[in-house]
C-alpha positions in Angstrom: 12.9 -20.2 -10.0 12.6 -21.8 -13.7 9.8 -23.9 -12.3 7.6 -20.7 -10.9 8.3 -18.7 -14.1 7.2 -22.2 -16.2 4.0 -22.0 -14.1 3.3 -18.1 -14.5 3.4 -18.7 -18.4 0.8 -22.3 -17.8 -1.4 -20.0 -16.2 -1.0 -16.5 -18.6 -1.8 -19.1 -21.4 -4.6 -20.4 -19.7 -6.4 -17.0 -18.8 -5.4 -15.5 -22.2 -8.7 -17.7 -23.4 -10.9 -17.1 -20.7 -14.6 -17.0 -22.2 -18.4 -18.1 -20.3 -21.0 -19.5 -22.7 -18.8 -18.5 -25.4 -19.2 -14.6 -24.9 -15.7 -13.3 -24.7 -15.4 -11.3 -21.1 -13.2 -7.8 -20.6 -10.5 -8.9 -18.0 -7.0 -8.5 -17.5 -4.5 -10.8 -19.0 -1.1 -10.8 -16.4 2.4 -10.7 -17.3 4.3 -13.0 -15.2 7.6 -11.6 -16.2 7.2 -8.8 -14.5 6.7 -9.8 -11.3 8.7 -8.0 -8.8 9.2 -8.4 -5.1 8.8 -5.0 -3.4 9.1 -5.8 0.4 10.0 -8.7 2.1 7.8 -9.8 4.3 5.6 -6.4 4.3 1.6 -6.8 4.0 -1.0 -4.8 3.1 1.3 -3.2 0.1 -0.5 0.2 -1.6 0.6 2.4 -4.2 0.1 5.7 -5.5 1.1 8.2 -8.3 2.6 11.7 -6.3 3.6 14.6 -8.5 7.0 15.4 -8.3 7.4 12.0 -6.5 7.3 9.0 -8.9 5.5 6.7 -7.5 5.0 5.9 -3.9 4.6 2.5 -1.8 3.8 1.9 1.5 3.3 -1.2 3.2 3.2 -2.3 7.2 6.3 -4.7 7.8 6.9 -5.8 11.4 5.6 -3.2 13.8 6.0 -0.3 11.7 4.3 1.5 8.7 7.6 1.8 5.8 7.7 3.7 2.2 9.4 3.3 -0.8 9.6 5.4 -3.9 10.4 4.6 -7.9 11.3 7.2 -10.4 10.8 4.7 -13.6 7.4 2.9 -13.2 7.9 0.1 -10.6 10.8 -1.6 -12.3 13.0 -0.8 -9.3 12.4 0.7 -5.6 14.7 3.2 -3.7 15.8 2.0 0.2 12.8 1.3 2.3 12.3 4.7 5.0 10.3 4.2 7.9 7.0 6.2 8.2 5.6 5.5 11.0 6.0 3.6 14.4 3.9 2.7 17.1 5.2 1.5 20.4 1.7 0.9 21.6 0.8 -2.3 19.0 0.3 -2.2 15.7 0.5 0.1 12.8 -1.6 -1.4 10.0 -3.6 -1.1 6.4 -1.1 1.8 5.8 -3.5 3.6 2.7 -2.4 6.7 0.4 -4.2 9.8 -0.8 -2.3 11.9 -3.4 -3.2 15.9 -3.4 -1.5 18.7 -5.2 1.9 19.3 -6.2 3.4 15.7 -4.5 1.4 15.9 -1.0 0.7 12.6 0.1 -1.6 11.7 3.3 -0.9 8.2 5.1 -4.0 7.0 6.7 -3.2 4.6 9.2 -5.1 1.8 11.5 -3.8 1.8 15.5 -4.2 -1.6 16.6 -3.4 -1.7 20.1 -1.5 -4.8 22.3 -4.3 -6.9 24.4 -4.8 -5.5 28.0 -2.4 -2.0 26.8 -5.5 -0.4 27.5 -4.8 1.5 24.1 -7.7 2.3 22.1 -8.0 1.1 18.0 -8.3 4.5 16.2 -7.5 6.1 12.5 -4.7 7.9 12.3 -2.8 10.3 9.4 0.5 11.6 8.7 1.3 14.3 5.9 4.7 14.4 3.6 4.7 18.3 2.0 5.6 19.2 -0.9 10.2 18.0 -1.3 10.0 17.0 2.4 11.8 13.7 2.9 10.5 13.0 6.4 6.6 12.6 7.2 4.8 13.9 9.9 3.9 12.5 13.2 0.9 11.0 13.0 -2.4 12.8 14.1 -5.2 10.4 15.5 -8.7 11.4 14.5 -11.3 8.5 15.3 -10.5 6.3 18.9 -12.8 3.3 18.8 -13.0 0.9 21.8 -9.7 -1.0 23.4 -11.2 -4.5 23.1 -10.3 -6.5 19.5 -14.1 -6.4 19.4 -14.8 -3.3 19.5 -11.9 -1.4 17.3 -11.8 0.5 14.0 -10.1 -0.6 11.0 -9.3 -0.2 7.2 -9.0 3.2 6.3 -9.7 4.9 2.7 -10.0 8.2 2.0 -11.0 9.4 -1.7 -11.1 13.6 -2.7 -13.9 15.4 -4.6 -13.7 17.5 -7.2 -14.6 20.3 -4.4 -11.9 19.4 -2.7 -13.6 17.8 0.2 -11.5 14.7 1.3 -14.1 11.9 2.5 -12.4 9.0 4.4 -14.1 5.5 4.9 -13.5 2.9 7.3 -15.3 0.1 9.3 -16.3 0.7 12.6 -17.4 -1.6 15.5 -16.9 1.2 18.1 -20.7 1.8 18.5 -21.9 -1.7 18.4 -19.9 -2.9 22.0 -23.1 -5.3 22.8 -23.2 -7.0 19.4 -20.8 -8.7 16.8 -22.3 -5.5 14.3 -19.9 -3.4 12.4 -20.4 -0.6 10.0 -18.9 2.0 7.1 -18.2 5.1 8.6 -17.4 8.6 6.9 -15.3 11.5 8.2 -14.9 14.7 5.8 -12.0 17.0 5.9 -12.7 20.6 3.7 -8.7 21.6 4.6 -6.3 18.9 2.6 -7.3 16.7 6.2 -5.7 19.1 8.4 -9.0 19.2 10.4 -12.4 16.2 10.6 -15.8 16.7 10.9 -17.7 14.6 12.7 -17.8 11.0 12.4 -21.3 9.6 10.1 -22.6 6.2 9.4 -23.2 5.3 5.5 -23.3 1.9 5.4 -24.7 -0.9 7.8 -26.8 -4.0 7.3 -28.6 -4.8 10.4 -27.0 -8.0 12.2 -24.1 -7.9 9.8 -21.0 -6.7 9.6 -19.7 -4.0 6.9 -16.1 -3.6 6.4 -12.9 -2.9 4.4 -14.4 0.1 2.0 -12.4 1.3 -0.5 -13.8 4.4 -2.3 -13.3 5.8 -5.7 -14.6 8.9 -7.8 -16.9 8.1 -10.2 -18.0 10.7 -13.5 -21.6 10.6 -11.5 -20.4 10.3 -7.8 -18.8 7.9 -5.6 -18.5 3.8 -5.1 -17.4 2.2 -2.5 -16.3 -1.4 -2.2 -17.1 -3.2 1.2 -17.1 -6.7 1.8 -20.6 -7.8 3.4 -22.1 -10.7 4.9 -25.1 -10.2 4.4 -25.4 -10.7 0.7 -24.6 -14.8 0.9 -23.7 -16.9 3.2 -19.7 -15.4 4.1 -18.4 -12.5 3.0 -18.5 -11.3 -0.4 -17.7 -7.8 -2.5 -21.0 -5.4 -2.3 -20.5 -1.5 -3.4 -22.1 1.3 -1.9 -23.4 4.1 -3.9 -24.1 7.8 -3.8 -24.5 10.6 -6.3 -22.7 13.6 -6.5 -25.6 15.5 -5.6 -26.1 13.6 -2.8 -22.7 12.9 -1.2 -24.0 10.3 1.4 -26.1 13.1 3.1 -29.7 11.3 2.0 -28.7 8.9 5.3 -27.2 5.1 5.7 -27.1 2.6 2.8 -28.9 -0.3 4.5 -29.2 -3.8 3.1 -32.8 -3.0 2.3 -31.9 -0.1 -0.4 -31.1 -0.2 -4.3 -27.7 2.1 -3.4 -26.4 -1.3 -2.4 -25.7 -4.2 -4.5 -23.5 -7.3 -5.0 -20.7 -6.0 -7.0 -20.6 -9.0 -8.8 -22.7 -10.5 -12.0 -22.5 -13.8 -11.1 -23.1 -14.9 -7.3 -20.4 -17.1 -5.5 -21.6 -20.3 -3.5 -22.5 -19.0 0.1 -19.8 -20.7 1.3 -16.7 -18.8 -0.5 -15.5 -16.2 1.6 -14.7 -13.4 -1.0 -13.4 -10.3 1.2 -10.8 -7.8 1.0 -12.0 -6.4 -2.0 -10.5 -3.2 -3.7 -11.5 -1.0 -6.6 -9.9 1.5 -8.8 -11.2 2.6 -12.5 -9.5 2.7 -15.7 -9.2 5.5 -17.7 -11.7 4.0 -20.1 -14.3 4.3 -17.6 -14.0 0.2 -16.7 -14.2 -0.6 -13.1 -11.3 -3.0 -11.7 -12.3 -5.0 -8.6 -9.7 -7.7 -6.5 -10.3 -9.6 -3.7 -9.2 -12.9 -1.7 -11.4 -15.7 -2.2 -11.6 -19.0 -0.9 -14.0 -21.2 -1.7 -13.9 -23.8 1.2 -14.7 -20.7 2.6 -11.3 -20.4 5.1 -9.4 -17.1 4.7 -5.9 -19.0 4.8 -6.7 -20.7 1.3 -7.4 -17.8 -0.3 -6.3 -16.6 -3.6 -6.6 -12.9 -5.0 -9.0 -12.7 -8.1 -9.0 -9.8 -9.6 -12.5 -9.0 -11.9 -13.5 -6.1 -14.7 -17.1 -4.2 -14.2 -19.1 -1.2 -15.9 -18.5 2.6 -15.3 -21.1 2.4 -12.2 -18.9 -0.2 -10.2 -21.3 -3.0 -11.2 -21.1 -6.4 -12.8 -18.0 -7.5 -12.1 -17.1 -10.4 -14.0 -14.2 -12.0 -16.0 -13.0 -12.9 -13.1 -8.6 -13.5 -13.2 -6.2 -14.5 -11.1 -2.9 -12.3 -11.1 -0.5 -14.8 -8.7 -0.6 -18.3 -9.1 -1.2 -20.5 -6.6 1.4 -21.7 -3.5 0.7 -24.6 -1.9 0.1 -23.8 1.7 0.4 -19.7 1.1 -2.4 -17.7 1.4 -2.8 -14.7 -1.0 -3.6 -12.1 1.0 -4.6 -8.3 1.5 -4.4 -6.7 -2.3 -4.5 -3.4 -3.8 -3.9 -2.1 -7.6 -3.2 0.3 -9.2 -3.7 2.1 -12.9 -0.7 2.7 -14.6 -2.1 4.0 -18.0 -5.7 3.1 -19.8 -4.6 -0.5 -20.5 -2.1 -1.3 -17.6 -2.6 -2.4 -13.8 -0.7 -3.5 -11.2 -1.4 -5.7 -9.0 0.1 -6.3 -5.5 -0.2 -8.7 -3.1 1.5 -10.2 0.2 2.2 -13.7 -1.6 4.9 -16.1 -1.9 6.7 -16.1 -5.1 10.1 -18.4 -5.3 10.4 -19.1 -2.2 10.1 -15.6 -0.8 7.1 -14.2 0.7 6.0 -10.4 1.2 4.2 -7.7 -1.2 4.8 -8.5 -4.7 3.5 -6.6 -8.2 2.6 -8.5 -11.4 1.4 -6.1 -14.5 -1.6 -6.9 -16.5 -3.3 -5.7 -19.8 -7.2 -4.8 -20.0 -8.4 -7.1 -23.0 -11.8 -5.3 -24.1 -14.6 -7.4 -25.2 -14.7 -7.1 -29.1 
């Protein structure tokens, strides 16, 4: 344990003087001693801030979808409660939505047993306001039964309006071809009730996938991973204004409403997926994703990188978990704390035990 902490501090040093062509970069410098394990062997860990609630963690762990809460900042976690279970395969890329007054909604991805005959689909379930026990879950999008032609990765965001507009990616419609895309169903009652289901993003030939939205002053980003751009996958953002609110049609690869979300490009052979945004209260934009640059997703590492108020230009590019031989870093989300602090969480393995882990970093703004 002495040796990991000794490391954590080698590589906090090392970051803590991160500069390209000697212009100093906005990134975040992370605090290895506050690294905490929050659920052994859990994956795809998310967090959120619910009034009345503390915060709120859920993670898939086994076959089920659990939650935890914390009443003082992520320092320490009440008993795990199951959420959800699914005796039909998988409950996966468990993803939170806070509304008013401590209601939560747990998006959820069905991903069925082979030859179950079960479809993939997107799935919610809804804690009220002071209920302990969430509801059963309500499946609104069935894709195909075939691991080819599923749905995954939900993430909803909520307009100032009110309108709740929920992303994920989508090979349902593409059963002849290896194509996937970023689809869009809106809910106008707190996502009691979906609309229809609308395409926003796809790149001929390509495959779209993971989005992760988030509420911009001038409308709405959402992060994808797209391989398209170079060579494998590698973090793109879709665009559209508030005005707009993806109604002008679907972001192809051809239009300026799509971009690389990063400054610098990565080889073509460094897988770079996974990614996920949030935004400080400063306006920055904070972007993480696994990245490999032999290019296979079991050496990947979670990088974690700073961009502008639009989503754009990600650079400064950190990493919040140091390295484990033979571990991959894997699946990460984070979350603001305040306008200098972020967490970061991750399924890694940290002394010896491996699951969803948090590490706390600063912002350092560029002087």
């Amino acid at each position: 344990m002495l040796e990991t902490r000794r490391l954590m501090l080698l590589f906090a040093t090392a970051y803590a003087a991160l500069s390209v062509g000697g212009r100093d970069l906005p990134r975040i410098i992370w605090d290895w001693q506050t690294a905490r394990l929050i659920e052994r062997n859990g994956t795809y860990g998310r967090m959120v801030a619910a009034s009345g609630r503390g915060l709120v963690f859920v993670c898939q762990r086994n076959r089920q979808v659990i939650w935890r809460q914390s009443q003082d900042a992520g320092v320490s976690w009440f008993e795990a409660r199951s959420l959800a279970r699914w005796d039909g395969g998988l409950l996966a890329n468990p993803e939170l939505l806070a509304l008013e007054e401590g209601v939560l909604l747990c998006f959820l991805n069905r991903r069925p047993e082979p030859q179950s005959g079960h479809p993939y689909a997107i799935a919610v379930s809804r804690l009220e306001k002071g209920a302990a026990i969430w509801s059963e879950m309500s499946v609104i999008y069935t894709a195909g039964s075939a691991f080819g032609d599923g749905c995954w990765e939900p993430a909803a965001v909520r307009l100032p309006t009110g309108e709740i507009q929920l992303f994920f990616a989508n090979e349902g419609p593409y059963r002849e071809s290896d194509e996937q895309e970023i689809s869009l169903m809106r809910s106008s009652d707190g996502g009691r009730t979906w609309g229809s289901v609308e395409r926003v993003g796809f790149r001929a030939g390509h495959r779209d996938g993971m989005p992760v939205p988030v509420l911009l002053a001038d409308g709405v980003a959402v992060a994808i991973e797209d391989n398209g751009l170079n060579g494998a996958f590698k973090p793109a953002i879709l665009f559209t204004s508030g005005a707009d609110a993806w109604r002008s049609g679907t972001v192809t690869g051809a239009l300026a409403a799509r971009g690389s979300a990063l400054a610098e490009p990565l080889p073509a052979l460094t897988y770079a997926g996974a990614p996920y945004l949030r935004q400080m209260p400063g306006g920055e934009t904070i972007l993480s994703f696994q990245r490999s640059d032999d290019g296979k997703m079991a050496h990947s590492r979670i990088v974690v990188a700073v961009g502008d108020s639009r989503a754009r230009n990600f650079a400064g590019l950190t990493e919040p978990f140091p390295p484990t031989p033979g571990e991959a870093q894997l699946w990460a989300s984070l979350y603001v704390k305040d306008d200098r602090t972020v967490l970061a969480l991750a399924t890694v393995t940290l002394e010896g035990v491996r699951g969803v882990w948090s590490v706390e970093g600063r912002l350092h703004r560029a002087p």
